[in-house]
N, C-alpha and C positions, 0 to 999 in steps of 0.2 A: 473588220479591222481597218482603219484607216490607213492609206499609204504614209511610207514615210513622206512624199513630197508634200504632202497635205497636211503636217504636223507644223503645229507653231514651232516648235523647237529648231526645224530644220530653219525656217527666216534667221533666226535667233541666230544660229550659225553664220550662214550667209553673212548677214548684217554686222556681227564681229569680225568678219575677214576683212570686208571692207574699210570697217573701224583703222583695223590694223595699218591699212595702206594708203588713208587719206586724213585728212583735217576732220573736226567736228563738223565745220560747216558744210565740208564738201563732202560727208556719209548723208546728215541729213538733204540734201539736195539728194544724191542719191537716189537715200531710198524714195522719195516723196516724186522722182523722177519714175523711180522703177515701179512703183507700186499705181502710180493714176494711168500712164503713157503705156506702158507693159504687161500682154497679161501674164498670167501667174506660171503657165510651162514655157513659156520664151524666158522669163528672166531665170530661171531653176537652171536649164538649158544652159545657158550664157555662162554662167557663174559655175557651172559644175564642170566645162569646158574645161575652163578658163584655171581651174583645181588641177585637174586631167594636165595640162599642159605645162602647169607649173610642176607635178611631179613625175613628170618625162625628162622637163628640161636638164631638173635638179639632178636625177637619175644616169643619166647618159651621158653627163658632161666631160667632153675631155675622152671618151672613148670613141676614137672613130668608125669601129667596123656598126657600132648602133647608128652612129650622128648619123651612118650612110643608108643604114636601114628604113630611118624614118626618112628620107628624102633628103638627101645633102647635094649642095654643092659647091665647085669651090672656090673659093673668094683669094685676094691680094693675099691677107693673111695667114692661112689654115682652111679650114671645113667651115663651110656653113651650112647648117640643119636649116630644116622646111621652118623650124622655132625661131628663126634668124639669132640663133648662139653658133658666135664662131671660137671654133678652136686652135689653138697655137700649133701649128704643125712642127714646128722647131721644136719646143719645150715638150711633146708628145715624145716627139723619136730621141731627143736627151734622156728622156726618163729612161727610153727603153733598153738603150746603149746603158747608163748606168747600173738599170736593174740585171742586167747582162753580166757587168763587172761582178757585181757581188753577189752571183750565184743565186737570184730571185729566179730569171729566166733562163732554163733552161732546155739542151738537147732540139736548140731547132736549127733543121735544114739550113734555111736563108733566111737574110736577114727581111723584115717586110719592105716593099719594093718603096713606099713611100718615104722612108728610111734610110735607102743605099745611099742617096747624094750626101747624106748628114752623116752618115759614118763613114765615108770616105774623105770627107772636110776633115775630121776632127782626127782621124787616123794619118793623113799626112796635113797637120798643122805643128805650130809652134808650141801649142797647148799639147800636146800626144807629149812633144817631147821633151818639155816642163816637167808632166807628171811620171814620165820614165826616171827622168832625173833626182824628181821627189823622191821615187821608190829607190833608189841608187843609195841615196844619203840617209834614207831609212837602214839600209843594208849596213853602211859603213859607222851608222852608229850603234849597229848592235854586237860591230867587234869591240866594243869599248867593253861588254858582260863575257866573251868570250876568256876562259882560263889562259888560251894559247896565244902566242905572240911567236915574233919571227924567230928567236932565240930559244925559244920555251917549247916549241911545238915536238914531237915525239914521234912524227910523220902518220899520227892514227886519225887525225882530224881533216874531216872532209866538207865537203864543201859541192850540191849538185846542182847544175846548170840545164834548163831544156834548150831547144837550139832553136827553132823556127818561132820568129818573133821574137827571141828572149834574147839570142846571139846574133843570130843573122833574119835578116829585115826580108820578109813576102810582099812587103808594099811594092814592090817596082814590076811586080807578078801581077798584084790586080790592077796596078794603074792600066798597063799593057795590052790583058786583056777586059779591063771594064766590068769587074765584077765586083769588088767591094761588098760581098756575101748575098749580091742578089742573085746568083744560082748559084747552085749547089758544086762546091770543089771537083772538076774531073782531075781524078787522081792520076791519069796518063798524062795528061799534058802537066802537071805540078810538077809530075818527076821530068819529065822533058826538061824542063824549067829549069830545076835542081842540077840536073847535068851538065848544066851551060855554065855552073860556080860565080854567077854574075847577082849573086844576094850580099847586098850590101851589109854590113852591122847595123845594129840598133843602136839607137844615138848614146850615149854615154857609157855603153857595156863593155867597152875594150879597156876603157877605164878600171872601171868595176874588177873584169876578170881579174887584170894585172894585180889592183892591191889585191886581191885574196887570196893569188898564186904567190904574192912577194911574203904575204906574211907566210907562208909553211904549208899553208891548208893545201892538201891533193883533193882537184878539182876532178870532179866527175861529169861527163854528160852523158844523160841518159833521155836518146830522144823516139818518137816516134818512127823516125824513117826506116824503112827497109834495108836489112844488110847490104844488099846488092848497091846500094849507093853510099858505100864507106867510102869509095877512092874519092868521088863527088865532093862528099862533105866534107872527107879532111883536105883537098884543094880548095874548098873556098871560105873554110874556118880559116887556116894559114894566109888565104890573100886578104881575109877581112882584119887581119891581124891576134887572133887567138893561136895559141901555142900553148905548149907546155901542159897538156892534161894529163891524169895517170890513165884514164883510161875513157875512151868512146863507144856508151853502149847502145846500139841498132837492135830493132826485131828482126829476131830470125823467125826461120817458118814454123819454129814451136812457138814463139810468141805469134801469130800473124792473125790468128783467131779470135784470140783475148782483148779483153776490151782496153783502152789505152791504161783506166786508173788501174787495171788487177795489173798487167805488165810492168807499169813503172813502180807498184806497191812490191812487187815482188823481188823488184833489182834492188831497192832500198831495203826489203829484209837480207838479201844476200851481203849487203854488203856492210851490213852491221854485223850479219854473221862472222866476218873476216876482223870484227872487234875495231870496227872503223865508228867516229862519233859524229854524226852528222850533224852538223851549226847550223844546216841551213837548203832548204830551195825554194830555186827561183824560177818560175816557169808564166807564160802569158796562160794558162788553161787550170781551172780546178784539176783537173785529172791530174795535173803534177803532183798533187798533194794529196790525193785520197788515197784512202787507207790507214793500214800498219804497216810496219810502225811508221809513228811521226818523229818526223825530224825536230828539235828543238826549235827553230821559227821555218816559216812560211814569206816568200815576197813573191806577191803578182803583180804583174805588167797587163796593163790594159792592153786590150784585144778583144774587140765586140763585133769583127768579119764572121769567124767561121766557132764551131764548139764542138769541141772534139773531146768525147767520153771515156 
């Protein structure tokens, strides 16, 4: 049987690729080049590369840990592959910050280190807290579907708040020590941290709280922190400007095991137990929201540092 590089059909091929990417004139030059100048396993060779290389390039595009595989390096812009296709290193680690936001990627460590300077830009910029703001006025127009109003409320309608990121601001923690999710959270020095009551609020949430303490609603926060840092966090809830909760919930050491969404799933059945109607939470982490029951809406606050389950 004859090889396939020996079959007319395979020229055939060839010679319509070519078609595809030049002029008439300039295929027949070409071939009438390839075929006198060329013998017949150097140009197969050439041409089957050249196949080869266009379906790596197509393949790999925009993925850096490949670009780097095939020999990258890097350029003004991004990656450059050995292919010389270069990649956007900005619009790479934007993707990945937003895949982050809506729960594509999940449950990792750190953020990738190529990554840390661009989400630490975008985490303290004026954009971070534009999009806080958006989320804010999203909040505020969905008390317009709310039954209760400040006169009208019957004191069963609630309203849950998480606290780190959502109330009081960790940015001035990773500016400090330089981490911006490229290592992994040490939980001794965070609480250090925490104990020094020196977290700012998040930009427009003191706002927030207020109107939805002024309409009636009993504001709940229910956060991840450890009991042993209640005194902590209600002095620098009050110096950040939040007051007036009905109630502040911490893990205790029966909670301390449990993963964050079964914990906060479980304070939210207790407290629909108590025949309370939940409008709403608001937390930077899916975990605020996972589970049963749900609350009638959901608002996240961007937070692509750290991911906490």
């Amino acid at each position: 049987m004859a090889s396939l590089f020996d079959s007319s059909a395979t020229y055939k091929i060839l010679f319509t690729l070519f078609t595809h990417t030049n002029t008439c004139d300039q295929n027949l030059k070409i071939q009438k080049t390839l075929l006198s100048n060329m013998d017949r396993s150097m140009f197969l060779s050439l041409a089957l590369a050249s196949l080869l290389v266009g379906v790596v390039s197509a393949r790999d595009w925009n993925i850096l840990n490949q670009l780097k595989g095939l020999g990258s390096s890097s350029g003004q812009n991004g990656v450059v592959s050995s292919s010389g296709l270069s990649t956007n290193l900005k619009r790479y680690c934007e993707s990945w910050r937003i895949n982050v936001e809506v729960n594509n990627i999940r449950n990792f460590d750190v953020v990738p280190q190529e990554c840390v300077s661009h989400v630490e830009k975008y985490m303290t910029s004026s954009q971070y807290e534009d999009d806080v703001e958006r989320a804010v006025d999203e909040v505020i127009l969905h008390f317009g579907s709310m039954c209760c109003s400040k006169t009208k409320c019957d004191g069963m309608d609630a309203w849950i708040f998480d606290i780190d990121d959502t109330l009081l601001s960790t940015i001035p923690y990773h500016k400090k020590n330089g981490f911006f999710g490229g290592e992994k959270l040490n939980s001794t020095k965070f609480e250090d941290w925490i104990r020094k009551r020196k977290a700012p609020s998040v930009p427009h949430m003191v706002k927030l709280y207020h109107e939805i303490r002024e309409r009636g609603i009993k504001i709940f926060l229910i956060s991840s922190r450890k009991e042993y840092l209640r005194s902590a966090t209600v002095d620098n809830l009050i110096q950040a400007g939040y007051y007036g909760w009905s109630n502040l919930i911490l893990r205790g050491l029966e909670d301390e095991q449990k993963e964050v969404k079964q914990y906060k799933s479980e304070k939210r059945t207790w407290l629909m137990s108590l025949g309370y109607r939940v409008w709403g939470v608001m937390g930077d982490q899916w975990s605020s929201f996972a589970g049963c029951p749900l609350p009638k809406r959901t608002f996240k606050l961007p937070n692509s540092i750290y991911y906490v389950a």
